[in-house]
C-alpha positions as CSV (number, residue, x, y, z in Angstrom):
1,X,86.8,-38.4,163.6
2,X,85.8,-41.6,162.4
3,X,82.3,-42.9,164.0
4,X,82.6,-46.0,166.2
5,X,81.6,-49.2,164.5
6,X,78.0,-50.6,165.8
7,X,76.0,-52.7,164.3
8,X,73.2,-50.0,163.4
9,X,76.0,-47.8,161.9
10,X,78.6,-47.6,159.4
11,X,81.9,-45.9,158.6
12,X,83.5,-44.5,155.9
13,X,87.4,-44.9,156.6
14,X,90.1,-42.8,154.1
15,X,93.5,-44.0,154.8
16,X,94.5,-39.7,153.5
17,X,93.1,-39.1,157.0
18,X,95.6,-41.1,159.0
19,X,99.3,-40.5,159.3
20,X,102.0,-42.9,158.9
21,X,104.0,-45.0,161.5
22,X,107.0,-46.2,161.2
23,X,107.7,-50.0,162.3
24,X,111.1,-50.3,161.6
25,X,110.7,-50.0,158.1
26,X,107.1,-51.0,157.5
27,X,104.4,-48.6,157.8
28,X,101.1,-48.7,159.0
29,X,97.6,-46.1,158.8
30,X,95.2,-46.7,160.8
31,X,91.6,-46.4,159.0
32,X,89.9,-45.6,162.8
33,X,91.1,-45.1,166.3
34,X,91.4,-48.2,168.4
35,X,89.5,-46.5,171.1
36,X,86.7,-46.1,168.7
37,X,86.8,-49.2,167.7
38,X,86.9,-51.4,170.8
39,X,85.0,-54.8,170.4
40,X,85.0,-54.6,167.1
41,X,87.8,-54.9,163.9
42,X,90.4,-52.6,163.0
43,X,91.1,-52.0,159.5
44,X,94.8,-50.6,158.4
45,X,96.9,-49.4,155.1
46,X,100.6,-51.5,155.2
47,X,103.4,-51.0,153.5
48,X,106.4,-53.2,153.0
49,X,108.8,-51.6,151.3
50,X,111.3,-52.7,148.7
51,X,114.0,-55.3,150.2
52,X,112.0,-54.9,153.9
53,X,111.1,-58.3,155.6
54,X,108.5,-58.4,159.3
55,X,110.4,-61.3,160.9
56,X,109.0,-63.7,162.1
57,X,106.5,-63.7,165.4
58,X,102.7,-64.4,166.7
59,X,100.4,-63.5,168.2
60,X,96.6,-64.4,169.7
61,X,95.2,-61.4,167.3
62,X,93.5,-62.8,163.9
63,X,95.4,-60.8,161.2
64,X,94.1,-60.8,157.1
65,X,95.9,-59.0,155.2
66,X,94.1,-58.1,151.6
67,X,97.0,-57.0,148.7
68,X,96.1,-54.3,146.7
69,X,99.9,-53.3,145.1
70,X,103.3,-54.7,144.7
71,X,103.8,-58.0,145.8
72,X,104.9,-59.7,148.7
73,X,106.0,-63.0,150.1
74,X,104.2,-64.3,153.6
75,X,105.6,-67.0,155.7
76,X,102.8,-69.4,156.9
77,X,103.6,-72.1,159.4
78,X,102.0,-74.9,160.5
79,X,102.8,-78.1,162.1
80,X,104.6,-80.4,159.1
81,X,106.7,-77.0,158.8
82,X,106.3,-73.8,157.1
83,X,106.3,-72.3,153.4
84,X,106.7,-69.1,151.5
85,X,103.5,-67.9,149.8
86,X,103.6,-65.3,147.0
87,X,100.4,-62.9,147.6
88,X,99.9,-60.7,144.5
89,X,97.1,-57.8,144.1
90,X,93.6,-58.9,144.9
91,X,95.3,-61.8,147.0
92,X,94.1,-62.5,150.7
93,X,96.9,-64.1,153.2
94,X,94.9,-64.8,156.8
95,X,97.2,-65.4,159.6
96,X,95.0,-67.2,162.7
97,X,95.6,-66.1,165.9
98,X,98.5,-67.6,167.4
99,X,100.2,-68.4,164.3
100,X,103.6,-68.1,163.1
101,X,104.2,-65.4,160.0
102,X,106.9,-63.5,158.6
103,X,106.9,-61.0,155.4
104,X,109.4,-60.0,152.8
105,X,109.9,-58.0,149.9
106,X,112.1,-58.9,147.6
107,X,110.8,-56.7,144.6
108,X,111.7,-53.0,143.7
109,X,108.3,-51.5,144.8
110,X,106.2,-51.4,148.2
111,X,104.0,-53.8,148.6
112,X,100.6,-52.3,150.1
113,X,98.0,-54.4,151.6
114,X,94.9,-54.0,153.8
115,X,95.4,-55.2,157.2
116,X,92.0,-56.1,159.4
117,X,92.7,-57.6,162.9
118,X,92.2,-56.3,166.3
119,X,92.2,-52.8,168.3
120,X,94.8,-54.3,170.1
121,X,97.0,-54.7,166.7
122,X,96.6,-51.4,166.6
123,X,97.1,-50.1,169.8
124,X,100.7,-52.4,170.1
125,X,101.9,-50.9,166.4
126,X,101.1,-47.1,167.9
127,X,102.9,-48.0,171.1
128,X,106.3,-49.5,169.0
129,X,105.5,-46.7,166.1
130,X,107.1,-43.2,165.0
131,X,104.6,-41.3,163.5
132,X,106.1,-40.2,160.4
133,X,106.6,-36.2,159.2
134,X,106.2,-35.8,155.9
135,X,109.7,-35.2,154.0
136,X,111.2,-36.3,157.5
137,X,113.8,-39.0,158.0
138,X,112.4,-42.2,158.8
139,X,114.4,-42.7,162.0
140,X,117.2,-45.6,162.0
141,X,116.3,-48.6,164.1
142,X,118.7,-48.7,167.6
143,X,119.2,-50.6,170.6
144,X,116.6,-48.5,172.2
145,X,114.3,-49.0,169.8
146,X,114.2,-52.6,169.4
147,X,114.6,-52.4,173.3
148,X,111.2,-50.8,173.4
149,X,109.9,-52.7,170.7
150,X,110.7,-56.2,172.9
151,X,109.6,-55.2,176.0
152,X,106.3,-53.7,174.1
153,X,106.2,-56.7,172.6
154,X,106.5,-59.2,175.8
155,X,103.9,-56.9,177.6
156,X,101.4,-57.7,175.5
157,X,102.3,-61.3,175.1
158,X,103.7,-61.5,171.5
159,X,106.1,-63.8,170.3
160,X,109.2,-63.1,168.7
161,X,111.7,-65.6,166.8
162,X,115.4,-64.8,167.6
163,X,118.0,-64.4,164.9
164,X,118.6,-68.2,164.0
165,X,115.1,-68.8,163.4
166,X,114.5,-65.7,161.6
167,X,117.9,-67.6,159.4
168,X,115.9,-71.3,159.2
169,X,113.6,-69.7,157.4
170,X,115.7,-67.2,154.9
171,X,115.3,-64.2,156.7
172,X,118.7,-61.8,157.3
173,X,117.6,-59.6,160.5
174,X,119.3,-55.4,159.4
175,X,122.4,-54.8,161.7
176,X,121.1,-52.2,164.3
177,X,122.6,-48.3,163.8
C-alpha cells in the first residue's frame, strides 16, 4: 500500500501496482488511493487511445496532465473562444479548475500522460470506472452506463457539454451499443 502523502514523508508510486479502469475508452491507474491521499494531490497513468476523444466538460478540480508517449490534442477554452493544442512527449497541458477541456486522438498509438489533480478526480473516475481484467473485453459503452456516468457526474457537480457542443468544436460523440 502506498504511504499517505505528508509533508515529513514521501512516496514511491509504480503505476505496475495499480490496475486499469475503463472510462469509456480511456484508461486511468491510479499511482495511490484517494483515501490515502486526502488533502493532498493525486497522481494518475492515462491513456487515450488511438481515434478516442474525452468530450468536452469541467470541473472545479485543477487537472495537469504531463505527456510522456503518443501524442494528443487538448481543447483549451477561454473567453475569446477555444483552440486545439497539440501536446507531444515531455509537454505539459494544465486545465484550471472550472475550465472547459476536451481530448482526442487522432493518431495510430495511445497517447499516455501523467495526470495530477485531486482525490476527488480520482474517487469520481473509480465511481464511473470498470476495472479492467487482463485479456478481458473492455465492456461496450450503454445507456446504463452513460446513465451512471451522468448522474455520477451531476452528483459531484461536473459539467458536461451535450452533442452539439461536443460538434462546435469537432468532436463526433461514438453511437451507444
Amino acid at each position: 500500500m502506498v504511504q499517505p502523502v505528508q509533508q515529513e514523508r514521501s512516496a514511491y508510486l509504480v503505476a505496475q501496482d495499480s490496475p486499469a479502469i475503463d472510462l469509456m475508452g480511456p484508461t486511468i491507474q491510479l499511482l495511490g488511493q484517494p483515501e490515502e491521499l486526502d488533502g493532498g494531490i493525486c497522481v494518475m497513468l492515462g491513456t487515450i487511445p488511438p481515434d478516442a476523444i474525452v468530450p468536452l466538460h469541467s470541473h472545479a478540480d485543477p487537472e495537469t496532465f504531463l505527456m510522456i508517449a503518443g501524442e494528443l490534442e487538448g481543447f483549451a477554452d477561454a473567453e475569446n473562444g477555444g483552440r486545439w493544442l497539440r501536446i507531444e512527449p515531455g509537454g505539459v497541458f494544465h486545465v484550471p479548475g472550472g475550465a472547459r477541456h476536451a481530448f482526442r486522438n487522432r493518431t495510430r498509438v495511445s497517447a499516455v500522460s501523467y495526470i495530477v489533480s485531486t482525490p476527488r478526480m480520482a474517487r469520481f473516475f473509480l465511481e464511473i470506472g470498470n476495472v479492467l481484467t487482463p485479456g478481458a473485453a473492455v465492456p461496450p459503452v450503454t445507456p446504463e452506463t452513460l446513465r451512471h456516468f451522468q448522474d455520477t457526474a451531476q452528483r459531484y457537480g461536473y459539467w458536461n457539454a451535450t452533442p452539439e457542443e461536443n460538434a462546435e468544436i469537432g468532436l463526433t460523440l461514438p453511437p451507444l451499443h
